[in-house]
C-alpha positions as CSV (number, residue, x, y, z in Angstrom):
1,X,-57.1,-37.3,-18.6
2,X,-53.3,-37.5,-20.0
3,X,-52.6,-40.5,-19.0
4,X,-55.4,-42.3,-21.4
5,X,-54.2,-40.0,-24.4
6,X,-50.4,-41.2,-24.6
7,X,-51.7,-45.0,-24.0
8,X,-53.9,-44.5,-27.6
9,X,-51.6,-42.8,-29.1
10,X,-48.9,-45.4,-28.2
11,X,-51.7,-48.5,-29.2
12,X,-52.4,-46.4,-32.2
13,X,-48.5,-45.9,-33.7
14,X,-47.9,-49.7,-32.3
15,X,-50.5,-50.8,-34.8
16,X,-49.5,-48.6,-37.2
17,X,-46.1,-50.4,-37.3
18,X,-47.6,-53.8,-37.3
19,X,-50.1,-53.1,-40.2
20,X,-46.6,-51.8,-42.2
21,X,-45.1,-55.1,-41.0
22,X,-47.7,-57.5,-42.2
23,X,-48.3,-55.5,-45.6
24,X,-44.9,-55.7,-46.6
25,X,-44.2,-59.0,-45.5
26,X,-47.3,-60.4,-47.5
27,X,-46.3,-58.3,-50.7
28,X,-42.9,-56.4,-51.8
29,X,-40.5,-57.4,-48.6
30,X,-38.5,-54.0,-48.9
31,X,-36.4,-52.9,-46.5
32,X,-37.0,-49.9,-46.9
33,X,-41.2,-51.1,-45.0
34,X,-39.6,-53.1,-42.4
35,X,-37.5,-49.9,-41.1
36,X,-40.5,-47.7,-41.1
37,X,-42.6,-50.3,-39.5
38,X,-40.0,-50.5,-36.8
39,X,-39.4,-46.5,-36.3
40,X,-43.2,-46.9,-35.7
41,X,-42.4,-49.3,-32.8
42,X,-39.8,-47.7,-31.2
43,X,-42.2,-44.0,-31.2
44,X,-44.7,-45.9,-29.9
45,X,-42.9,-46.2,-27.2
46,X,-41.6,-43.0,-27.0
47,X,-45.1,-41.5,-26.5
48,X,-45.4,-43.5,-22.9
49,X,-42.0,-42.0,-21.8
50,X,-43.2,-38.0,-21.2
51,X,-45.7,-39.4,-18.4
52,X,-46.9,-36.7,-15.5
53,X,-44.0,-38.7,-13.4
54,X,-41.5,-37.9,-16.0
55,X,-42.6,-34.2,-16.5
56,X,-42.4,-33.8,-12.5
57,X,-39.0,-35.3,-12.3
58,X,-38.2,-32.4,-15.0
59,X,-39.8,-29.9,-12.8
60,X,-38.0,-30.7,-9.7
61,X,-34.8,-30.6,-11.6
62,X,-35.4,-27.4,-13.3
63,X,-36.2,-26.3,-10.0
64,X,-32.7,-27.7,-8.5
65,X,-31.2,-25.7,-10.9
66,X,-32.9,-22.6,-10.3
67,X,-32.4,-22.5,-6.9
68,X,-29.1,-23.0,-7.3
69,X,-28.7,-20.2,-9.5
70,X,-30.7,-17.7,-8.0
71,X,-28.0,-18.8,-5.0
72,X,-24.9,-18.3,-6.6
73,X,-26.4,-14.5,-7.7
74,X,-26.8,-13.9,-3.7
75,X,-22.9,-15.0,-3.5
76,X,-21.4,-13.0,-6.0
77,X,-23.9,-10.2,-4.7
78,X,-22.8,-11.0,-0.5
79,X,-19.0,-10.7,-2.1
80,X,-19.6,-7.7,-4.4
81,X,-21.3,-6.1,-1.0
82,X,-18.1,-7.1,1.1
83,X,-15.9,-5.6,-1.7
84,X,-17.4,-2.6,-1.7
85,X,-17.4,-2.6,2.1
86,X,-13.6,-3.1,2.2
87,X,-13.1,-0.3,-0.4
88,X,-15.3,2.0,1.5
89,X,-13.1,0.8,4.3
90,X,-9.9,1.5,2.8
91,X,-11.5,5.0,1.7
92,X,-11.8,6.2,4.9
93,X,-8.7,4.8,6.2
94,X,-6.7,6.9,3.8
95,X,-8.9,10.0,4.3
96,X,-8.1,9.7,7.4
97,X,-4.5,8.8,7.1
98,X,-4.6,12.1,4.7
99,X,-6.5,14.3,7.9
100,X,-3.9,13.4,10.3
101,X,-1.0,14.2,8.1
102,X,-2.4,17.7,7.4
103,X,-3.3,18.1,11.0
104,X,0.5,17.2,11.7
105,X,1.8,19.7,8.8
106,X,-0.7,22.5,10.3
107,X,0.5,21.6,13.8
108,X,4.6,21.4,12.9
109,X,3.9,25.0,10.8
110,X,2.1,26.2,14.2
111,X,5.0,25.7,15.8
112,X,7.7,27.0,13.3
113,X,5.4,30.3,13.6
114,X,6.0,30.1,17.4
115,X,9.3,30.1,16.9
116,X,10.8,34.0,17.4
117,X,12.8,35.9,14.5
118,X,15.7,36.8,16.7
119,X,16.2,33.1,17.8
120,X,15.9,32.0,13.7
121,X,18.3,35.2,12.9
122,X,20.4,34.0,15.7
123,X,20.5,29.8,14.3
124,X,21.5,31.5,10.7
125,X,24.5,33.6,12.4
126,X,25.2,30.8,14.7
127,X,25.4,27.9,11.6
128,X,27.3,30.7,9.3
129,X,30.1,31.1,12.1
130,X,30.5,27.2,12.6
131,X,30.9,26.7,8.8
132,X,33.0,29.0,7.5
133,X,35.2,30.5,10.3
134,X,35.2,26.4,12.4
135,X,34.4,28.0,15.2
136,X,33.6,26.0,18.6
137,X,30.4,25.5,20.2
138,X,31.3,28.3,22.8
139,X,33.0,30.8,20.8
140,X,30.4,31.3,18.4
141,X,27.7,31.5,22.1
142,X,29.7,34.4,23.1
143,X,30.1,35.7,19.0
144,X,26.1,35.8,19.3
145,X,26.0,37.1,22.8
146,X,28.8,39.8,22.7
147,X,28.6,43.9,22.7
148,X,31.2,43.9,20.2
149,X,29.5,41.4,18.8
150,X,26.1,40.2,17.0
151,X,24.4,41.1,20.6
152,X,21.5,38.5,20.5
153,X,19.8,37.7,24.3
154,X,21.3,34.9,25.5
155,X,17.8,32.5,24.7
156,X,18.5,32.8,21.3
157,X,21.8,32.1,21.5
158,X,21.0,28.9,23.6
159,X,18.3,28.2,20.7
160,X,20.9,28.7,18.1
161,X,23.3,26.2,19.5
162,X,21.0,23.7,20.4
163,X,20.1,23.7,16.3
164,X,23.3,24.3,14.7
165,X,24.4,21.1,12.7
166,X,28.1,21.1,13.0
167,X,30.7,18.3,14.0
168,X,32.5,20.3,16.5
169,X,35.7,17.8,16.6
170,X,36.3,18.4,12.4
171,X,36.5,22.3,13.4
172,X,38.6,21.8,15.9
173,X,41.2,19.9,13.8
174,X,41.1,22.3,10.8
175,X,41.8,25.1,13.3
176,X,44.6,22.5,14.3
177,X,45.7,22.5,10.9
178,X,45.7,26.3,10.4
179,X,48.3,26.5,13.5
180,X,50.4,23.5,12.4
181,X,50.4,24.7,8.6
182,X,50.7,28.8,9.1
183,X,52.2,29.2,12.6
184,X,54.5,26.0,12.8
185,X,53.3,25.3,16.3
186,X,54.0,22.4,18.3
187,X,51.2,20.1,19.2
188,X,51.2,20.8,22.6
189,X,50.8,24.8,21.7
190,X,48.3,23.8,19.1
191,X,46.2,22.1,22.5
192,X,46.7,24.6,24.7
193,X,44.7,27.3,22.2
194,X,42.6,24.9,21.0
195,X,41.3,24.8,24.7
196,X,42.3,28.3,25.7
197,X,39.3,30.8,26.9
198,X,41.2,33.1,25.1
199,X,41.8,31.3,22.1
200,X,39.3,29.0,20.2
201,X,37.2,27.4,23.2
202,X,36.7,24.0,22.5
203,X,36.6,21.0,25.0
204,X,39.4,19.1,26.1
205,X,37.7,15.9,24.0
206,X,37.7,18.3,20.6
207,X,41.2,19.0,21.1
208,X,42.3,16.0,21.6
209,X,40.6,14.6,18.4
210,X,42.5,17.4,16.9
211,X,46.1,16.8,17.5
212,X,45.5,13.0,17.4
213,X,44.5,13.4,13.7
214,X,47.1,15.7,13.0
215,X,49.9,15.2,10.2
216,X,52.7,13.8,12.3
């Protein structure tokens, strides 16, 4: 029923314009008739051009388009959903991360509570004796261990030793220096009670350290 419409209306305007054509022609010959006759012609034709084919041909591009829009929402919503995925990922990584390292601090303060007071009173003697008198590894052992002296069990002696940050060869050579510097003795003297079990106790390798770095 369309179809028959736009072909009158377009028969309709066409003679419109050719009425306007003939009128002016026989009487003022304006320009001004001419051009209004012609817009006429050319809307004439205009009316044919939005035929059923020509709104279809709209429809299935409006409907292209659509589609791909309502597709490009699904991908930004499928990559929104796997950014959220990789932060929820990432969340439970470091929660995680954050539950070992508390499992590890509650498992290291465990085992400093395991630890007994004598054997931590013993490390503190121990480290005291090695810092400020330079004593050797074994003389501050028997220190901690002796009757006479701070009388700890020998386990916590052993504990104390096996902690005690000291370099054994610089005490050795500053009790080397106190014998070259206050007693005048000869190097040889200087080794022999360096290594002495009745003098300072320390291993043939400390001593040696010591005199080789002594002022010569």
């Amino acid at each position: 029923m369309i179809l028959p419409v736009r072909i009158l209306m377009f028969l309709l305007m066409l003679a419109i314009a050719y009425f306007i054509f003939r009128w002016n022609n026989n009487n003022s010959k304006k320009k001004r008739w001419y051009a209004l006759a012609i817009i006429f012609a050319l809307s004439s034709f205009g009316a044919l051009t939005d035929t059923p084919e020509a709104r279809h041909q709209e429809a299935v591009e409006s409907s292209k388009a659509e589609s791909s829009s309502i597709k490009e929402s699904e991908r930004k919503e499928s990559i929104s959903i796997e950014e959220d995925a990789k932060s929820s990922s990432l969340s439970e990584k470091k929660a995680s991360s954050i539950k070992a390292k508390q499992s590890s601090t509650k498992s290291s303060e465990s085992s400093s509570k395991k630890i007994p007071r004598e054997y931590i009173s013993a490390l503190i003697k121990g480290q005291e004796y090695a810092n400020s008198m330079y004593m050797s590894k074994k003389a501050v052992y028997n220190q901690l261990t002796s009757d006479y002296g701070e009388k700890f069990s020998s386990d916590a002696a052993n504990y104390a030793i096996a902690n005690i940050k000291a370099n054994w060869n610089k005490n050795a050579l500053h009790k080397a220096k106190e014998y070259q510097e206050e007693q005048n003795m000869s190097p040889d003297a200087i080794y022999d009670q360096l290594t002495s079990d009745y003098g300072e106790q320390f291993t043939p390798d400390e001593a040696n350290y010591a005199i080789q770095h002594l002022e010569k």
